[in-house]
PANUVEX-688291 format. One line per 3 residues: for each residue x negated, z, y of N, C-alpha, C. Coordinates in nm, 4 decimals, always signed. Layout:
<nodes>
X:Z:Y:X:Z:Y:X:Z:Y  ...;
</nodes>
This chain:
<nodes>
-11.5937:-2.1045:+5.9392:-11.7317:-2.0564:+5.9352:-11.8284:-2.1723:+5.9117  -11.7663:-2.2659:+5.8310:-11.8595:-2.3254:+5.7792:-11.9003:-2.4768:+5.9176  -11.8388:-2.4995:+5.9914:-11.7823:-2.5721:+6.1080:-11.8574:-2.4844:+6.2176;
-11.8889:-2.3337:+6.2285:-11.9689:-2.3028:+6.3266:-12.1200:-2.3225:+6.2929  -12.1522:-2.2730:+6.1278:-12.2870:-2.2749:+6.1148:-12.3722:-2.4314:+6.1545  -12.2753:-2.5220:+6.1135:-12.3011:-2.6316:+6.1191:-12.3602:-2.6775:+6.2955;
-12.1954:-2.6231:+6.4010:-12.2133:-2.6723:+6.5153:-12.3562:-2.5864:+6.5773  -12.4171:-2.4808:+6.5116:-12.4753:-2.3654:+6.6060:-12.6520:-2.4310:+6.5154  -12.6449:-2.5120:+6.3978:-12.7457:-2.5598:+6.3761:-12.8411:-2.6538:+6.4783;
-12.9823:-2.6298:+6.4015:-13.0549:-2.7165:+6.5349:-13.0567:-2.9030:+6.4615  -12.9778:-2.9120:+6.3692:-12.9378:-3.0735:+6.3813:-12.8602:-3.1296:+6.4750  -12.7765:-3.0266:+6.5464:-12.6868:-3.0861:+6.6210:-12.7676:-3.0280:+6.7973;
-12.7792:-3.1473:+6.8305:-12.8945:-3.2077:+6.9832:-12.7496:-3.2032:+7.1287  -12.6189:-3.2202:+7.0810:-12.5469:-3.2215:+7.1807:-12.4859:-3.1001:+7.2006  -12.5339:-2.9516:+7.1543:-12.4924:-2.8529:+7.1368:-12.5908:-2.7423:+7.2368;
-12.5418:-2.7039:+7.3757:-12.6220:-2.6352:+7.4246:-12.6981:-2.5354:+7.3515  -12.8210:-2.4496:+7.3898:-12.9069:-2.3159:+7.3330:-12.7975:-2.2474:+7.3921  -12.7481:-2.2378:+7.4561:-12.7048:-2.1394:+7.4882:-12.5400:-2.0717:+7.4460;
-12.4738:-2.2301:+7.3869:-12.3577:-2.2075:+7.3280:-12.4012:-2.1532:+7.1856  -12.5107:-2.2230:+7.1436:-12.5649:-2.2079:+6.9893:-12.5982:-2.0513:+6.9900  -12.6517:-2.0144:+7.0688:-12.6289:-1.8625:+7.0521:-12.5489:-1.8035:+7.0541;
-12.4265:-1.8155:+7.1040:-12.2972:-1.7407:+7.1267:-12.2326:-1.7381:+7.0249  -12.2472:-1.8636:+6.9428:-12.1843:-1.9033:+6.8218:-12.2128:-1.8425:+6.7134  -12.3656:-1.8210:+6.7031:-12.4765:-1.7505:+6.6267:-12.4146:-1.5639:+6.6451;
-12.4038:-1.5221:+6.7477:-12.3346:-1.4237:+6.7659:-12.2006:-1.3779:+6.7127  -12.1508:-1.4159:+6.7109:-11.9559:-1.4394:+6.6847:-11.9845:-1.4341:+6.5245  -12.0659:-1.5625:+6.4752:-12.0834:-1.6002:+6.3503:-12.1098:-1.4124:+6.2679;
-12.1772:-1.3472:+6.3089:-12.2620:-1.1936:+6.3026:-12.1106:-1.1444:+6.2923  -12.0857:-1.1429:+6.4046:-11.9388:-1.0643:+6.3965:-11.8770:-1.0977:+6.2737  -11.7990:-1.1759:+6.2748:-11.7040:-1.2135:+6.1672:-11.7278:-1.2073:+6.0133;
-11.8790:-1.1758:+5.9888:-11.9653:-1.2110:+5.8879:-11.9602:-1.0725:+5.8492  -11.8702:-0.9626:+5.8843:-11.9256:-0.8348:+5.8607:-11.7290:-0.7619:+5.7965  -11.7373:-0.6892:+5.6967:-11.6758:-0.6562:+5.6215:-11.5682:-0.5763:+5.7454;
-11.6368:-0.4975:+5.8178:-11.5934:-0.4147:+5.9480:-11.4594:-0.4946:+6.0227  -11.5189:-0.6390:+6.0351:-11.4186:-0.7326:+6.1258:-11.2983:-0.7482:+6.0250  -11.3134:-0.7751:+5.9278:-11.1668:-0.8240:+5.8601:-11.1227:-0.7271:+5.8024;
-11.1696:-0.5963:+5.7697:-11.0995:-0.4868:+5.7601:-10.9852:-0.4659:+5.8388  -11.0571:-0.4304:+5.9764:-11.0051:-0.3660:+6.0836:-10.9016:-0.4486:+6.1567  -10.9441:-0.5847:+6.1691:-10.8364:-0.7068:+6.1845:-10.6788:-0.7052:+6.0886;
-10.7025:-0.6575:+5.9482:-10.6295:-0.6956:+5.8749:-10.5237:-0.5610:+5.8972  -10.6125:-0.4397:+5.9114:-10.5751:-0.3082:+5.9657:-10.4471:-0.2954:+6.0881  -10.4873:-0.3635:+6.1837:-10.4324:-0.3820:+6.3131:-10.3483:-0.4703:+6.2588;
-10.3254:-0.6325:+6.2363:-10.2183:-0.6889:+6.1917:-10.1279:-0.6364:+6.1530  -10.1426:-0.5166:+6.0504:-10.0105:-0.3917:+6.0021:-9.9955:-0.3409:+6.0904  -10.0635:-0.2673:+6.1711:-9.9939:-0.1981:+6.3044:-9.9069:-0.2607:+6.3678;
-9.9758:-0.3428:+6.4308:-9.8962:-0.4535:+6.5457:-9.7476:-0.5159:+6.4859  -9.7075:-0.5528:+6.3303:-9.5917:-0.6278:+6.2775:-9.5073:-0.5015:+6.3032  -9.5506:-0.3957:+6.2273:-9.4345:-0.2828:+6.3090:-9.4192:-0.2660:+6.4343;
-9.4770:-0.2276:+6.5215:-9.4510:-0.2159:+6.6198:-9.4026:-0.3345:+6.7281  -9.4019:-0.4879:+6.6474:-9.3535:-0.5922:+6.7335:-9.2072:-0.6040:+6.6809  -9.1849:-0.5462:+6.5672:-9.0152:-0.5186:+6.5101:-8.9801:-0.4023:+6.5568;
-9.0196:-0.3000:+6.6053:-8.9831:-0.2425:+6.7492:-8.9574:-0.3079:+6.8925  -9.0246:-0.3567:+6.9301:-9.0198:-0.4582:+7.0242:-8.9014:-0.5034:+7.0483  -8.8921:-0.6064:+6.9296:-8.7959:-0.7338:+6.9207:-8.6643:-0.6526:+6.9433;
-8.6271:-0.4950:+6.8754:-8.5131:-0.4549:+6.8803:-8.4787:-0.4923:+7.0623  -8.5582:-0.4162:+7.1173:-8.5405:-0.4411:+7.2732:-8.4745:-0.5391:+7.3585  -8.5219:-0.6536:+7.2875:-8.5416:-0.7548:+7.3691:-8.3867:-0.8333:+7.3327;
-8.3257:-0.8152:+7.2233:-8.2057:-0.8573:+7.1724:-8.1302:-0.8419:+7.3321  -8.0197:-0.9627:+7.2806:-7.9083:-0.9484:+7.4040:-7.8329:-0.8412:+7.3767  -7.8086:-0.7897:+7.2517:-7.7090:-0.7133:+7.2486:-7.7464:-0.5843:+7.1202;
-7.7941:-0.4417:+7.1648:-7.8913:-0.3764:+7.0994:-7.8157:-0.2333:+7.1121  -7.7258:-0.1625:+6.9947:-7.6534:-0.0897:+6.9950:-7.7917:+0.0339:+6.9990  -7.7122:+0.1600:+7.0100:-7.7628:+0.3026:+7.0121:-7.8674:+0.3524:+6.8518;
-7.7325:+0.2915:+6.7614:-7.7853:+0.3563:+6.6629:-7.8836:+0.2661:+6.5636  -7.8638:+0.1127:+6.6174:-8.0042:+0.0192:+6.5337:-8.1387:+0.0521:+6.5889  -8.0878:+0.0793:+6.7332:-8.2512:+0.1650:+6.8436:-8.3338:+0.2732:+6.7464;
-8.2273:+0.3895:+6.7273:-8.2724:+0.5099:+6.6412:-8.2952:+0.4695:+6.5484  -8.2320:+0.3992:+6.3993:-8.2891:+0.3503:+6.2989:-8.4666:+0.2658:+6.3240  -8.4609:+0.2114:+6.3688:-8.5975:+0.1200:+6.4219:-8.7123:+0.1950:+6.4454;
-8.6763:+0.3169:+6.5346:-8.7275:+0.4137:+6.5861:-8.7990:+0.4938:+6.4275  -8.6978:+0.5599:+6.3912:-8.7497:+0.6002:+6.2281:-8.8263:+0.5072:+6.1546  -8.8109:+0.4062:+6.1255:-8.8471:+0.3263:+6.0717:-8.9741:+0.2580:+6.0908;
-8.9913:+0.2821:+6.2139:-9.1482:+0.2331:+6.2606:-9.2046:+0.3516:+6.2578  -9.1946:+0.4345:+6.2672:-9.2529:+0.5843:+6.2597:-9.2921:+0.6160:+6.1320  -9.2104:+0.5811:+6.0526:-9.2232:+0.6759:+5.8727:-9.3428:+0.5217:+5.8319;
-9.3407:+0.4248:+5.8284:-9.4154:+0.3061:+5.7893:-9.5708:+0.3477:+5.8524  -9.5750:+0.3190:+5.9828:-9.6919:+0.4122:+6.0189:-9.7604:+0.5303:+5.9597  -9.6869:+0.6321:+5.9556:-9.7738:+0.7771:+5.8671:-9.8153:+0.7231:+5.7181;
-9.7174:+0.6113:+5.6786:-9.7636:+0.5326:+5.5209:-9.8888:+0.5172:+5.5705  -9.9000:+0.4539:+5.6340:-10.0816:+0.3472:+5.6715:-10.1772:+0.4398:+5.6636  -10.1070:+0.5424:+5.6950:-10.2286:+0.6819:+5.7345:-10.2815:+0.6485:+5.5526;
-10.2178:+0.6829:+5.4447:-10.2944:+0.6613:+5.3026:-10.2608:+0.5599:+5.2448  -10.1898:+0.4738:+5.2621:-10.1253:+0.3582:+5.1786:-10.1876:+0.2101:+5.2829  -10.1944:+0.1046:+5.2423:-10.2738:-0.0245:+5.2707:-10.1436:-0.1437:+5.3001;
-10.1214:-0.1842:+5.4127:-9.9906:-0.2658:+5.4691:-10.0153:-0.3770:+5.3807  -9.9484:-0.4893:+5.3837:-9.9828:-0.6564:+5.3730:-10.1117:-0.6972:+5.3547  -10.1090:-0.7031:+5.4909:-10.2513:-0.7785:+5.5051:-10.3529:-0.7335:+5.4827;
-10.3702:-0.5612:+5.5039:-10.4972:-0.4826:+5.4431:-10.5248:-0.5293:+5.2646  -10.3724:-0.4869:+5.2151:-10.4261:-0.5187:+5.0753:-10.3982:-0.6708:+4.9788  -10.3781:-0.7617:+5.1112:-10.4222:-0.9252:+5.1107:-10.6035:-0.9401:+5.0984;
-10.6428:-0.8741:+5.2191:-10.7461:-0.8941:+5.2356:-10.8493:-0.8333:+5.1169  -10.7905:-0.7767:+5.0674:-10.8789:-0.6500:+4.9789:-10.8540:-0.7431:+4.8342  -10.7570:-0.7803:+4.8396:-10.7412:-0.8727:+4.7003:-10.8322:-0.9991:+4.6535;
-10.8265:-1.0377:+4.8451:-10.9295:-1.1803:+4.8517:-11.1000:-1.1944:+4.8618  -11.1331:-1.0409:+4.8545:-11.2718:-0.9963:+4.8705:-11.3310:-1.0171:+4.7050  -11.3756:-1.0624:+4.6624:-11.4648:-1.0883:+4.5437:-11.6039:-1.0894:+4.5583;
-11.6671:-1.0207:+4.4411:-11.8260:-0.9702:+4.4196:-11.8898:-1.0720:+4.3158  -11.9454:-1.1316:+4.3744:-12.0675:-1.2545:+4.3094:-12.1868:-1.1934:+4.2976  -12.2519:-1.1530:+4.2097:-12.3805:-1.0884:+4.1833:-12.4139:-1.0058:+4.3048;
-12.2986:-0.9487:+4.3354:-12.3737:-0.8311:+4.3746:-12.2927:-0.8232:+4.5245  -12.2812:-0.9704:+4.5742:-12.2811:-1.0052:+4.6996:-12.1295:-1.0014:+4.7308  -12.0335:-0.9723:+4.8139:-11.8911:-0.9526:+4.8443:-11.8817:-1.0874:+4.9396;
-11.7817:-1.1458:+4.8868:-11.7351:-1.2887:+4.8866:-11.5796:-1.2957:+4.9895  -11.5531:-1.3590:+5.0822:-11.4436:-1.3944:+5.1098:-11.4300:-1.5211:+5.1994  -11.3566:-1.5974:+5.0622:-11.3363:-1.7255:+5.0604:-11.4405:-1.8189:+5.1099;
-11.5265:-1.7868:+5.0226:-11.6559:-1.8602:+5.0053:-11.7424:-1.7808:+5.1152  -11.7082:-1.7469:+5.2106:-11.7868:-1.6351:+5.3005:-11.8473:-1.5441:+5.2787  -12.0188:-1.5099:+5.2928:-12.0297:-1.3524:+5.2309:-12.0024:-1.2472:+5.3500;
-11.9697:-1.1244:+5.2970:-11.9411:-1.0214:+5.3988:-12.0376:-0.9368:+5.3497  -12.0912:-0.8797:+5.4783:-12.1891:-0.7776:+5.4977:-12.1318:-0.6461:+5.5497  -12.1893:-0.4940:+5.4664:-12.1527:-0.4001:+5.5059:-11.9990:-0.3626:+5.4654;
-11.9441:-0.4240:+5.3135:-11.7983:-0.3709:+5.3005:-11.7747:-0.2333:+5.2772  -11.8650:-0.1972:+5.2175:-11.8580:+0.0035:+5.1916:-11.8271:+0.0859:+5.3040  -11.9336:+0.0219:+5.3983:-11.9478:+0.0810:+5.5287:-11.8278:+0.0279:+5.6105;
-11.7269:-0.0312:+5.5895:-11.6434:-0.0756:+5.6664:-11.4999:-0.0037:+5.5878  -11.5041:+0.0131:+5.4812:-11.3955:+0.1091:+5.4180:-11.4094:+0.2534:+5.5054  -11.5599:+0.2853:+5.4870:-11.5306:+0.4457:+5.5224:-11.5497:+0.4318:+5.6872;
-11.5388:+0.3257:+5.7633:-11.5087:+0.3333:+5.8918:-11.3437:+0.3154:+5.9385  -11.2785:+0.2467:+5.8071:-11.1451:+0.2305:+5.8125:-11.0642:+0.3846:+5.7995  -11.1194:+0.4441:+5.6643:-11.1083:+0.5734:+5.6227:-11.0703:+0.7123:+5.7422;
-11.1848:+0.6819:+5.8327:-11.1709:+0.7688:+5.9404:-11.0757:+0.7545:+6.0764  -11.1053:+0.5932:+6.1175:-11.0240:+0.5730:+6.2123:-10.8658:+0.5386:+6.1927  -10.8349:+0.5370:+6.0816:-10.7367:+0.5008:+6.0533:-10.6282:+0.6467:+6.1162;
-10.6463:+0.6932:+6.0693:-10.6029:+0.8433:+6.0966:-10.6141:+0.8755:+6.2600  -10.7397:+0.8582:+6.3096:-10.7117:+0.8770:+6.4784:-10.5956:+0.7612:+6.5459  -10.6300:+0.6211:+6.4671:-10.5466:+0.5260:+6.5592:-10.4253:+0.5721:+6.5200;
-10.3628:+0.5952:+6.4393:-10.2061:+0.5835:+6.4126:-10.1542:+0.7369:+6.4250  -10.2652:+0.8401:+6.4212:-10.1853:+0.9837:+6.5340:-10.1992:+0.9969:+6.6654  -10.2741:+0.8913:+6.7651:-10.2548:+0.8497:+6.8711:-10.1107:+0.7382:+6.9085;
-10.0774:+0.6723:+6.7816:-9.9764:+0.5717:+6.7936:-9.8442:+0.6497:+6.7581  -9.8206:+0.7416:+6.6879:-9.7476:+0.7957:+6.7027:-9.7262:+0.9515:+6.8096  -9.7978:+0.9444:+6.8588:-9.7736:+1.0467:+6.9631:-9.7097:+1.0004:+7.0985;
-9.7782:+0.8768:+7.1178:-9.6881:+0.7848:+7.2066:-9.5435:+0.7565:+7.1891  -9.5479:+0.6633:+7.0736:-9.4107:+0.6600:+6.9826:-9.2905:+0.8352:+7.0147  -9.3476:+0.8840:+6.9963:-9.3279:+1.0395:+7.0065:-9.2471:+1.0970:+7.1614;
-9.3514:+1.0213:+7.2565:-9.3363:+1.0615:+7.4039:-9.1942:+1.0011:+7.4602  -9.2282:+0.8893:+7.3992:-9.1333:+0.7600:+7.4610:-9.0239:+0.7507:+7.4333  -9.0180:+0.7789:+7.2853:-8.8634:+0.7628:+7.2915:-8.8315:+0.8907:+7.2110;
-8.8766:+0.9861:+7.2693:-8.8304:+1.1473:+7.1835:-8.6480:+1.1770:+7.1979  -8.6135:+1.1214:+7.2663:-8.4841:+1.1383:+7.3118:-8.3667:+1.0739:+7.2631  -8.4119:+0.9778:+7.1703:-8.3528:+0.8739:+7.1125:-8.3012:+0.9344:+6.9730;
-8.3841:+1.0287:+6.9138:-8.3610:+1.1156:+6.7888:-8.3485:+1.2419:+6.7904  -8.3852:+1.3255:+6.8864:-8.4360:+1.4544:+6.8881:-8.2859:+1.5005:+7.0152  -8.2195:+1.4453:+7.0817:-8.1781:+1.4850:+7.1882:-8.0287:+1.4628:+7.1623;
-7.9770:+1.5789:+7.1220:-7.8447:+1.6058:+7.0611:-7.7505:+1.4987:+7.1402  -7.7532:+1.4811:+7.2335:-7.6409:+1.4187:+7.3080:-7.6500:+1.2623:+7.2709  -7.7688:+1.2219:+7.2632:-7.7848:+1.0801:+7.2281:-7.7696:+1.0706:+7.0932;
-7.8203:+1.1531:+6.9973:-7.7752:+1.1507:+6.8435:-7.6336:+1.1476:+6.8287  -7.5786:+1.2287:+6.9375:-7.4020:+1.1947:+6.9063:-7.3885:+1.1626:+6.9569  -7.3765:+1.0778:+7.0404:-7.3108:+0.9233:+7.1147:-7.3642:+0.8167:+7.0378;
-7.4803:+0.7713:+6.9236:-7.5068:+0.6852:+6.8260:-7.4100:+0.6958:+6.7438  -7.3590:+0.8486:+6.6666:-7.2354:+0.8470:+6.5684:-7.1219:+0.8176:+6.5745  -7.0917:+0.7943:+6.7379:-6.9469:+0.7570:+6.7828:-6.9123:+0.5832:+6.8114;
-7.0541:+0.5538:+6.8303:-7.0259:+0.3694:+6.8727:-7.0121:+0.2856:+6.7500  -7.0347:+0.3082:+6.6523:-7.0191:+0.2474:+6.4966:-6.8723:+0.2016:+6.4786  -6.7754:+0.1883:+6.4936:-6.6675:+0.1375:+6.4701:-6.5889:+0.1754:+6.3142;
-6.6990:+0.1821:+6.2132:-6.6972:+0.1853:+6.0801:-6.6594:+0.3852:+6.0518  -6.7041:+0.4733:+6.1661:-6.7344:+0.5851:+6.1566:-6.5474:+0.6159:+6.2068  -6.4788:+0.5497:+6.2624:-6.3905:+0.5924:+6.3907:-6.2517:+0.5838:+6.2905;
-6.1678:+0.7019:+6.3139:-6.0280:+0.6974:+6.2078:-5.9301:+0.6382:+6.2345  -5.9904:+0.5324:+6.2308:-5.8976:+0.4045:+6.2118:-5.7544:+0.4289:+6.1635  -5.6881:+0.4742:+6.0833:-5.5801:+0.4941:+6.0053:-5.4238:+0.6385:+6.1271;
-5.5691:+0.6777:+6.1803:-5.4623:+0.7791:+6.2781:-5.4606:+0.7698:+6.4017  -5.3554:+0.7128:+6.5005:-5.3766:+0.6820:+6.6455:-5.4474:+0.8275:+6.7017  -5.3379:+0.8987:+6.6739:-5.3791:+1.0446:+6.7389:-5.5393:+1.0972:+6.7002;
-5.5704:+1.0805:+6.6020:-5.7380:+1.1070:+6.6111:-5.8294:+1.0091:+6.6651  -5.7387:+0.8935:+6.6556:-5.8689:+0.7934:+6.7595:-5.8591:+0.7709:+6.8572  -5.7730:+0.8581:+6.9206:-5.7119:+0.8741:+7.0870:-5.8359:+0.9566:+7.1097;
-5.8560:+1.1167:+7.0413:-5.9069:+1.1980:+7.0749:-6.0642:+1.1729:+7.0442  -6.1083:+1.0745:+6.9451:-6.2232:+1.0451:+6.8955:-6.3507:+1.0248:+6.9651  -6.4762:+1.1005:+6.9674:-6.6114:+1.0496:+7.0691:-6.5298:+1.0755:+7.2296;
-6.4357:+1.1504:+7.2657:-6.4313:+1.1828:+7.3920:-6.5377:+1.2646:+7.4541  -6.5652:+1.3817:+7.3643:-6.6553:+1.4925:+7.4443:-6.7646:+1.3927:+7.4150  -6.8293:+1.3486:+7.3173:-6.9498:+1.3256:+7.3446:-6.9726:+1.2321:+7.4775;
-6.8471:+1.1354:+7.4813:-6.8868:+1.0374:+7.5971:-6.8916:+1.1306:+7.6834  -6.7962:+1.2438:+7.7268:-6.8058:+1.3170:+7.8644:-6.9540:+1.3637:+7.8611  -7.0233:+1.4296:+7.7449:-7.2047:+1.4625:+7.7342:-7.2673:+1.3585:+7.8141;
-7.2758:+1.2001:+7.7534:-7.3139:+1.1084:+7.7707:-7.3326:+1.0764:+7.9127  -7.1950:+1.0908:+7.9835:-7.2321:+1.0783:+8.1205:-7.2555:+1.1845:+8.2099  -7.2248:+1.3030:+8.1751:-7.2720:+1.3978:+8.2250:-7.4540:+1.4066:+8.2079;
-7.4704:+1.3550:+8.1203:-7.6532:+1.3371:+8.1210:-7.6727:+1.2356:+8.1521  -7.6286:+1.1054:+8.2037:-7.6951:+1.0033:+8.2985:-7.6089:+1.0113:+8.4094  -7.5788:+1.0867:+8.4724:-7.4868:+1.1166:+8.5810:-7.5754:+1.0399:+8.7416;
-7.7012:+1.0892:+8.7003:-7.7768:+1.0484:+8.8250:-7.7997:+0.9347:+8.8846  -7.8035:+0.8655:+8.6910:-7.8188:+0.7261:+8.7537:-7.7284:+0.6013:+8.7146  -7.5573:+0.6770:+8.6885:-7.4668:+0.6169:+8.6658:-7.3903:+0.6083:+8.8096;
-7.4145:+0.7439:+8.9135:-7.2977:+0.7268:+8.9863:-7.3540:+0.6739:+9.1243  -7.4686:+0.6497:+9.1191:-7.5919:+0.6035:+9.2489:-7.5282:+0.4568:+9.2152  -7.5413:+0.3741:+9.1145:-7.5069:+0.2571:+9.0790:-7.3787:+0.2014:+9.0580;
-7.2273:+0.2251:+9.0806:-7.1099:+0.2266:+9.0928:-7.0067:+0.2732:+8.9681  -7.0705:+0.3769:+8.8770:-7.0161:+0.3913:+8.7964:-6.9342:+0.4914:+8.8267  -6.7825:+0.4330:+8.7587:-6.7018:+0.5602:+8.7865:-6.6646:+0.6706:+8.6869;
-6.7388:+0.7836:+8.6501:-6.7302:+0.8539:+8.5019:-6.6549:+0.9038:+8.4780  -6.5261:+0.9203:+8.6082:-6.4089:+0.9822:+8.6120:-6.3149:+0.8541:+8.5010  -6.3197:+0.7258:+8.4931:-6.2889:+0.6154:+8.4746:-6.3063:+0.5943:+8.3271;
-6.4357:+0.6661:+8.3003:-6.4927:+0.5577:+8.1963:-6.4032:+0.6316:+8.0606  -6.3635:+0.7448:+8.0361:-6.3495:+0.7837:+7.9679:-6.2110:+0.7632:+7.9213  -6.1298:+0.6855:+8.0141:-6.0029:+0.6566:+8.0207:-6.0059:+0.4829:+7.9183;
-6.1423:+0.4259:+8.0086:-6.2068:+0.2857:+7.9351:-6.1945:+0.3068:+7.7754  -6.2581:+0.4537:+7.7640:-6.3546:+0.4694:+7.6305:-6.2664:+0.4478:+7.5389  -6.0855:+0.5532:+7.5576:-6.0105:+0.5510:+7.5404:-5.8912:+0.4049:+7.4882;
-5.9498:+0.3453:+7.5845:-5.8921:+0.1743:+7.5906:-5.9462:+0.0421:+7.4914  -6.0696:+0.1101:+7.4827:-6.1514:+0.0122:+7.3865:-6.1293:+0.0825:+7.2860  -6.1019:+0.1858:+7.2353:-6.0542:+0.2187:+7.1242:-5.9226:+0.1343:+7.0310;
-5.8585:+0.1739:+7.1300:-5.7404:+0.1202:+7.0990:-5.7476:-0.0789:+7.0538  -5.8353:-0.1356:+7.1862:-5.8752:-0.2793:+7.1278:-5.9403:-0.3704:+7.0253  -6.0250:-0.2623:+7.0248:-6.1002:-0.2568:+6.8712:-6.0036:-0.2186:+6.7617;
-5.9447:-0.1265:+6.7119:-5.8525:-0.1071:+6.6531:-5.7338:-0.2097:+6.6000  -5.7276:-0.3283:+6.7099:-5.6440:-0.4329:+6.6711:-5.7172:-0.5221:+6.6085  -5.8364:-0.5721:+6.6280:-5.8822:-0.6274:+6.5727:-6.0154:-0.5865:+6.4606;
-6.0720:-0.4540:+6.4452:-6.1499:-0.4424:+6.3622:-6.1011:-0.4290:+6.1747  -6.1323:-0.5323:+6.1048:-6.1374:-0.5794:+6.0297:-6.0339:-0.6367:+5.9625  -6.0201:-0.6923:+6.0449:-5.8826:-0.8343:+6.0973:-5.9671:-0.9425:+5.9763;
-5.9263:-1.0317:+5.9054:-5.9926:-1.1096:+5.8603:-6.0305:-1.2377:+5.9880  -6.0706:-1.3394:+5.9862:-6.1010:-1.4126:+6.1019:-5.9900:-1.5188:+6.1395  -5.9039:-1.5779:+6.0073:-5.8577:-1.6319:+6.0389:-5.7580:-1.6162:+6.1181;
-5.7065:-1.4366:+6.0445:-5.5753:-1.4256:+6.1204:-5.5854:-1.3598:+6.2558  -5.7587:-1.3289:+6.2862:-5.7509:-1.2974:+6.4184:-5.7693:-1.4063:+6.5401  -5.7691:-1.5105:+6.4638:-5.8004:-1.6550:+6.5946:-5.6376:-1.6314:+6.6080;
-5.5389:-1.5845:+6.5409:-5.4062:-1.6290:+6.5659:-5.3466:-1.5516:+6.6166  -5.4300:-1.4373:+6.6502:-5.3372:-1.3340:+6.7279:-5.3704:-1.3965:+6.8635  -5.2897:-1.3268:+6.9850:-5.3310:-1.3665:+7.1079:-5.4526:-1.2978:+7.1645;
-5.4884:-1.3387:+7.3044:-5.6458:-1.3239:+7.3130:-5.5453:-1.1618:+7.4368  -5.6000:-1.0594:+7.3702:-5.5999:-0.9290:+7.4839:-5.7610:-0.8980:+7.5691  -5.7313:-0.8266:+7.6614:-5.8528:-0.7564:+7.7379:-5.8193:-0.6348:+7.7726;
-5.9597:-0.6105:+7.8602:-5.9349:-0.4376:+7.7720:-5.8384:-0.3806:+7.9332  -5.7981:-0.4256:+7.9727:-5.7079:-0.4297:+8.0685:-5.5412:-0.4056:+8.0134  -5.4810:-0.4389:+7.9194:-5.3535:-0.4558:+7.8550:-5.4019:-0.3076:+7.7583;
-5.4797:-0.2618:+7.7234:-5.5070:-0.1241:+7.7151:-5.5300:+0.0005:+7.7689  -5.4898:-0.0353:+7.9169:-5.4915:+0.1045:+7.9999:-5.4239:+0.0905:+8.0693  -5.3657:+0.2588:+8.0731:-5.2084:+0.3333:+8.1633:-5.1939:+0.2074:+8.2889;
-5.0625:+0.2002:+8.3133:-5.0679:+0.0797:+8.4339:-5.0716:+0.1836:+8.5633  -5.1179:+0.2723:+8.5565:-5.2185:+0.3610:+8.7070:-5.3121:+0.3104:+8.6719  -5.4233:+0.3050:+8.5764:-5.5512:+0.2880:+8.5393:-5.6164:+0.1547:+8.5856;
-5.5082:+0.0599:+8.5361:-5.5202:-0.0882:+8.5951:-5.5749:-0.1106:+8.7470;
</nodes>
């Protein structure tokens, strides 16, 4: 601030009228309780919803960290609706009253009352518009029985490990759900669903050799694929 008032002053001769106004402008903006509210406001929005994001973008992004994320950005949001993120109540900490005048960091701000009860109101439209989206998009991810149980079956930690015969039979129907509800756009693309369930079957069993193998003694077993796990028709 103090670097614009300076550049937008008429001491400085190498500074167009016309930038000096723009500057003079901006300066108005920023100078107003409204801007760093609402800035500090949005910063909380946006960190959740970019740790939504990021789940995405991972190379390798299971069913059920999707759904957790999913909750998780959802329930944090309805907080905001009455509760103040980080940076809202950063900013609110760093606001100080000098005779009268509301201070931030040596800056005065104009209009902070009036910028609470503009926060007050919109706060509530932006984030039941943000979750209604949230809502649209990935309703299926929590709400849609078949995908809720195909998340409970990929966990490894969930699967009865201790009995072949139940982990033969284990997450079969749901996988048959699973592809029976992306059928359209599993078998257009070379998937064989007659196949997979025989797979599903196979990776069971591979996982099983090695899930919670300590590391050393699993560098020493030999290296299998999931090939040496299915019927030699299947092969």
């Amino acid at each position: 601030m103090a670097h614009w008032r300076e550049i937008s002053s008429d001491l400085r001769k190498d500074i167009s009228q016309v930038d000096k106004a723009k500057l003079k402008g901006w300066m108005k903006v920023i100078s107003t309780g409204k801007f760093h509210v609402m800035l500090a406001f949005f910063r909380d929005v946006v960190s959740n919803l970019a740790a939504l994001s990021r789940v995405f973008q991972e190379d390798a992004v299971s069913l059920p960290s999707v759904i957790d994320t999913i909750k998780l950005t959802t329930s944090n949001l309805e907080q905001m609706v009455n509760q103040e993120g980080p940076c809202l109540s950063k900013i609110f900490e760093e606001i100080e009253e000098v005779d009268g005048i509301c201070m931030l960091k040596l800056n005065e701000l104009s209009d902070l009352e009036r910028a609470k009860q503009y926060l007050s109101t919109e706060r509530n439209v932006i984030i039941a518009q943000l979750l209604e989206c949230l809502s649209v998009r990935f309703r299926d991810f929590h709400t849609n029985p078949v995908m809720v149980d195909a998340a409970g079956i990929i966990d490894p930690s969930n699967w009865p490990i201790d009995s072949e015969t139940a982990l033969t039979a284990f997450g079969v129907t749901e996988v048959k759900n699973l592809l029976a509800h992306f059928k359209d756009c599993l078998i257009p693309n070379g998937c064989d669903v007659s196949r997979a369930v025989v797979e599903w079957k196979a990776l069971k069993m591979m996982v099983k050799r090695y899930f919670g193998v300590p590391t050393e003694r699993r560098n020493n077993q030999p290296p299998q694929v999931l090939g040496a796990y299915l019927p030699k028709e299947e092969q």
